[in-house]
C-alpha positions in Angstrom: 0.0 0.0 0.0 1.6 3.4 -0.7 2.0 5.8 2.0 -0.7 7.9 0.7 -0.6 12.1 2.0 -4.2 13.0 1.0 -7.3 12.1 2.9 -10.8 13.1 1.9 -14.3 12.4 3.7 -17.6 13.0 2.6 -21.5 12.7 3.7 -24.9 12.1 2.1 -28.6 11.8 2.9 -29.8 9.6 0.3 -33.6 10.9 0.1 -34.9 7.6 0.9 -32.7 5.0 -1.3 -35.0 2.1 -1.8 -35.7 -0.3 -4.5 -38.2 0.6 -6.9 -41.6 -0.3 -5.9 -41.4 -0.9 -2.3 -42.8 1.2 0.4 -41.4 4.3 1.5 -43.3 5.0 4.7 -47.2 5.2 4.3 -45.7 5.0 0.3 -46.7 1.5 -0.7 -45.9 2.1 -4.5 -42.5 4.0 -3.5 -40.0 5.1 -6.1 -41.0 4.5 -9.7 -37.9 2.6 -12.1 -37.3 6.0 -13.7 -37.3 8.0 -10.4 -35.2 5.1 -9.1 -32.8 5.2 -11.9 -32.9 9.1 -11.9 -31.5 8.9 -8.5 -28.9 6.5 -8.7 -27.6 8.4 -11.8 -27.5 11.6 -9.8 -26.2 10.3 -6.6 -23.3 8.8 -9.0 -22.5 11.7 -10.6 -21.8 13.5 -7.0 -20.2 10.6 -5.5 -17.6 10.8 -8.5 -17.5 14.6 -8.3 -15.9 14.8 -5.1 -13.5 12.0 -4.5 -13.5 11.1 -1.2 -11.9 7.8 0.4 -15.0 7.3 2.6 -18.5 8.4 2.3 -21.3 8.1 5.3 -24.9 7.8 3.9 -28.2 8.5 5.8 -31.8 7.2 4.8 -30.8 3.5 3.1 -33.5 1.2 2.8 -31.5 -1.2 0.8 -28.1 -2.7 0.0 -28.8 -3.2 -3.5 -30.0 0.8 -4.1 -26.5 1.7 -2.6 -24.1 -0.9 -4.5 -26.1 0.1 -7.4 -25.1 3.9 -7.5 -21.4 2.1 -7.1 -21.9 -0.4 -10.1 -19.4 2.3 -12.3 -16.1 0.4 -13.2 -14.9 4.1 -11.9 -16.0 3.5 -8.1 -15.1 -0.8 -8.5 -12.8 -0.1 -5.6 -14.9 1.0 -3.2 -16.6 -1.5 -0.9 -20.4 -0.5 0.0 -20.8 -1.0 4.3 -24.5 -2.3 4.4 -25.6 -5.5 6.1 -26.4 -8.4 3.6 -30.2 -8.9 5.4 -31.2 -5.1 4.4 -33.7 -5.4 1.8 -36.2 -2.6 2.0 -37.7 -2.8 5.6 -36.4 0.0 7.9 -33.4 2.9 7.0 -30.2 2.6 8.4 -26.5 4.3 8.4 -24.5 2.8 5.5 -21.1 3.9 3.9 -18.4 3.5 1.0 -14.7 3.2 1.8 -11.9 2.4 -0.4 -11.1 -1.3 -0.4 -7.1 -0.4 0.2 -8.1 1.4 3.8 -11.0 -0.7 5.3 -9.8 -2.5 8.3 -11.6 -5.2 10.3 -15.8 -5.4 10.3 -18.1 -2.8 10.5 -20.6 -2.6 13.3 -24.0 -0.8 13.8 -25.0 0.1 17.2 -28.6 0.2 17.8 -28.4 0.5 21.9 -27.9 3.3 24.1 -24.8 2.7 26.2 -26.1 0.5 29.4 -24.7 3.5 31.7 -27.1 5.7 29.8 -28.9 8.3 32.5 -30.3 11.4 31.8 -33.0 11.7 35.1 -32.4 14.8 37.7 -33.9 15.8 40.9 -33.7 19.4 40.0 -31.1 21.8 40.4 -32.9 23.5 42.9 -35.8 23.8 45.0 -37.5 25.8 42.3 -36.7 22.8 39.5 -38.5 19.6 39.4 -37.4 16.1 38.5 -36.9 15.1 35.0 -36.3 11.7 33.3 -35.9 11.0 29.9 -36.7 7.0 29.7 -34.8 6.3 25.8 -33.0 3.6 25.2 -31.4 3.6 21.3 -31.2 5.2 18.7 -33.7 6.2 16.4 -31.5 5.3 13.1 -28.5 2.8 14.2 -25.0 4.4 14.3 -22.8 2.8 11.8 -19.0 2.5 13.5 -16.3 1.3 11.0 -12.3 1.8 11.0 -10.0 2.8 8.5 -6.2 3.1 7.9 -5.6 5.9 5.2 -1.9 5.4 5.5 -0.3 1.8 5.4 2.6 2.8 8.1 -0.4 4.8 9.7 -2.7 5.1 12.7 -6.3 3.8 12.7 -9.3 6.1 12.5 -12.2 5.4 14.0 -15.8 7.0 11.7 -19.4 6.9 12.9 -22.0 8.1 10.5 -25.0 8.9 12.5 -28.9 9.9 11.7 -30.3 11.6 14.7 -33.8 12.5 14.6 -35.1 14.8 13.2 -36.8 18.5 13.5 -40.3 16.9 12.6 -42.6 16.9 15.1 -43.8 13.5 16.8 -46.6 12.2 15.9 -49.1 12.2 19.3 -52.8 11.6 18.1 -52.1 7.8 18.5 -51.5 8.5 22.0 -54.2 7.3 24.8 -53.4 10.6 26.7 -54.1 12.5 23.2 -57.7 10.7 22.4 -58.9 11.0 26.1 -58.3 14.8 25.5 -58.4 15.4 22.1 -60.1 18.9 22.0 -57.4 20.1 23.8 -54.5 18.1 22.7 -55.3 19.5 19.4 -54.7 23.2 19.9 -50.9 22.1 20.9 -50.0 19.1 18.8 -47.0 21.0 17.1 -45.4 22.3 20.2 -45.5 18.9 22.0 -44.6 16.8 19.0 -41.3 19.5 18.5 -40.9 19.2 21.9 -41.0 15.7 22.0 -38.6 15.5 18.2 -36.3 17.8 20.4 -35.8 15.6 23.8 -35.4 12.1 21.5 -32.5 14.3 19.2 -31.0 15.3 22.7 -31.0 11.9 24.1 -29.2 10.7 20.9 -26.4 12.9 21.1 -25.8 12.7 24.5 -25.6 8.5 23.8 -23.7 9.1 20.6 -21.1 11.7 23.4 -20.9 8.9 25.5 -19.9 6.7 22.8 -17.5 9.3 21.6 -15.7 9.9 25.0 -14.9 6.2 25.6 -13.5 5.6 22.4 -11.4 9.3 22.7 -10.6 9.9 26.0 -7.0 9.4 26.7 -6.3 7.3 23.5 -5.0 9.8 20.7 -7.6 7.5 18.5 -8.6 9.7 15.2 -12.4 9.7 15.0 -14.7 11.6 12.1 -18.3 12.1 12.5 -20.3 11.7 9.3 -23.8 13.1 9.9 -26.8 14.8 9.6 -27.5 15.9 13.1 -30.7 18.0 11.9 -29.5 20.3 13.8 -27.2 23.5 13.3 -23.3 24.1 14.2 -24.3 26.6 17.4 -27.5 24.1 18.1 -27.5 22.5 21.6 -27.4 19.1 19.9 -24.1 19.6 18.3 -22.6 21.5 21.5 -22.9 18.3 23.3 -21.6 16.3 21.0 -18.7 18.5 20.0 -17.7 19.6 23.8 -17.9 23.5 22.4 -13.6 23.5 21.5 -11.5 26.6 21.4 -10.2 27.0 17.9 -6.7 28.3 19.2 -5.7 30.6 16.2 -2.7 32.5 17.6 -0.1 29.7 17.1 0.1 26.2 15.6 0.5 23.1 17.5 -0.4 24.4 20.6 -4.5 23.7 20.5 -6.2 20.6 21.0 -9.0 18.5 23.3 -8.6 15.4 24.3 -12.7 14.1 23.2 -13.2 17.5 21.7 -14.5 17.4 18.1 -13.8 19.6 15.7 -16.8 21.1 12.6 -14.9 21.5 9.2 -17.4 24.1 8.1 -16.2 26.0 11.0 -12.3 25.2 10.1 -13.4 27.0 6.7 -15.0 29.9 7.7 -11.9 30.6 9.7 -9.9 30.5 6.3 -13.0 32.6 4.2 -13.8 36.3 3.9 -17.3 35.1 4.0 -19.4 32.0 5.3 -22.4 31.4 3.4 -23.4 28.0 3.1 -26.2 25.5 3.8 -27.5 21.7 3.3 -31.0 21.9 3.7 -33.8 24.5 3.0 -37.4 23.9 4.5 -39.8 26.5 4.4 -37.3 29.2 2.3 -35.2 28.6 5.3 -31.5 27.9 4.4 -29.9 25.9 7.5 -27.1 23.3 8.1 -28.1 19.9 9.0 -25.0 17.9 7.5 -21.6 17.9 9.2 -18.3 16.5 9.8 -16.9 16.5 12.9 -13.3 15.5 13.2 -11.3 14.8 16.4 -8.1 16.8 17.2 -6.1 14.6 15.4 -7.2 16.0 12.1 -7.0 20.1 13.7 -4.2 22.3 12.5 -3.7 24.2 15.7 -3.1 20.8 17.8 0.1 19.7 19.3 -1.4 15.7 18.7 -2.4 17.3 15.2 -1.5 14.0 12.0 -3.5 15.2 9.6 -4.0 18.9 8.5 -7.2 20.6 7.0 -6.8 21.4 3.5 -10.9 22.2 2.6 -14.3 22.2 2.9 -17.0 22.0 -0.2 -20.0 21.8 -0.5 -22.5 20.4 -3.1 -26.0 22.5 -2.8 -27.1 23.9 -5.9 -29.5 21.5 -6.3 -31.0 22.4 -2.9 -32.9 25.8 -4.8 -34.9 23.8 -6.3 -37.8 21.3 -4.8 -38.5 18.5 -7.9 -36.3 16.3 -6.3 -38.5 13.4 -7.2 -39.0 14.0 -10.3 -35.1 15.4 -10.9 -33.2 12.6 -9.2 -31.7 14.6 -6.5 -31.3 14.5 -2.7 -33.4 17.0 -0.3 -29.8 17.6 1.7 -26.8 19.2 0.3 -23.4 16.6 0.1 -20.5 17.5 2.0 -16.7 17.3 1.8 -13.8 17.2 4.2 -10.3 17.0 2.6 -6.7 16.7 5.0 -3.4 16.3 4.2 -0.9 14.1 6.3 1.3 16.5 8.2 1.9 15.4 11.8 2.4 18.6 14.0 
């Protein structure tokens, strides 16, 4: 294997990548064969616009729909990370990596951590107890290594799906039905509510996950994701550990479980920072990331790889035939490093 200086990650939300004609949801026909094949000829026309060694997926309903957009004798060296028993029934996390980096067996984690807690007694007299009874994850987290460099370390990538902004459904609810002239009036707050307290819960399980595998190892990790939720949100606070991007001096930056946003390690490099991957109600927002650990920061002392850029594949976004064009509702994101220990 050559000793390889250039590292490039990317992420996708597939739009609901199923086979044609099985259900989507409450969709029984689901995608036509020309909206199917629209799709895998758009999503194969990204995938080989922006090289990337590995790419983390969202919303796969099946493994043939994904090896599929790969079936290009220009992508036969990547090897598509979906398990052989997913044939249309639920969505999952799936990825592409490079054949020459994979190393050892994927794994997708559908369980909270057993330690999971998040219950209080209050803070104060004033606050009053609070338990959030979850357990796993909405969309399981796809965990996978890679070694990008033959003589090189090991990284560690989770793509992740946590829920979404949607509000949850209620009216099923027995506490809904028994008051239903009531429950009415405030559907959309509780369900957003409710949306808001699952997408916590995830992150703070994903965290957990994060911090063992981090803390006091020097283990590279990346974070492929939509978070459906923004860089300054709450959600991706947590996960991150809110770092200090040190820019008076290299080498001298650096957390031990902190995680890094490459948008943000662009904007720090641009005169401006305009960008988005989703737009819902002519609101432009950014739901996609990639988080890196502080292996891949230029300002860190433990720094291996440095950041080299950030793109972003949106156009597409301004417009909302994405059924009948072939395209995804999310924009497709790009992280590229070159190897330069600090």
């Amino acid at each position: 294997m050559a000793r390889r200086t250039q590292f490039a990650v990317s992420n996708c939300n597939l739009y609901n990548l199923n086979m044609p004609g099985l259900s989507i949801y409450r969709d029984a026909d689901g995608w036509s064969q020309e909206a199917f094949d629209l799709k895998v000829d758009w999503l194969r026309r990204a995938v080989l616009s922006m090289p990337s060694e590995v790419w983390g997926f969202q919303e796969l309903w099946h493994k043939d729909a994904i090896e599929e957009v790969f079936a290009d004798p220009n992508l036969a060296d990547f090897e598509c990370l979906v398990p052989d028993d997913h044939k249309g029934g639920k969505i999952i996390c799936g990825a592409a990596v490079r054949k020459r980096i994979m190393h050892g067996e994927p794994e997708w984690i559908e369980d909270f951590p057993t330690e999971f807690k998040m219950q209080s007694g209050g803070d104060d007299a004033q606050s009053s107890n609070i338990a959030v009874q979850l357990d796993r994850f909405s969309r399981p987290v796809l965990k996978f290594k890679v070694k990008p460099r033959s003589n090189g370390r090991l990284v560690t990538v989770y793509v992740v799906h946590l829920k979404s902004k949607l509000p949850s459904k209620i009216y099923y609810e027995d506490w809904y039905r028994d008051n239903r002239d009531y429950y009415k009036r405030h559907t959309e707050a509780i369900g957003a509510g409710l949306a808001t307290v699952r997408r916590t819960a995830e992150a703070v399980a994903l965290r957990m996950l994060l911090t063992e595998e981090m803390k006091g190892t020097d283990t590279p990790v990346v974070v492929l994701g939509d978070l459906n939720d923004g860089h300054r949100s709450n959600t991706l606070n947590i996960l991150t550990g809110q770092p200090n991007y040190i820019l008076s001096g290299l080498d001298k930056g650096g957390g031990d479980i902190d995680l890094y946003s490459a948008a943000s390690l662009q904007a720090f490099r641009s005169e401006r920072n305009v960008y988005y991957t989703h737009i819902h109600q002519s609101v432009q927002e950014t739901l996609d990331h990639i988080l890196v650990s502080q292996e891949f920061y230029d300002n860190s002392r433990k720094r291996i790889w440095a950041f080299k850029g950030y793109d972003i594949l949106n156009d597409h976004l301004n417009d909302d035939a994405h059924k009948e064009d072939g395209t995804t509702d999310h924009g497709v994101v790009r992280a590229r490093f070159e190897y330069r220990p600090a």
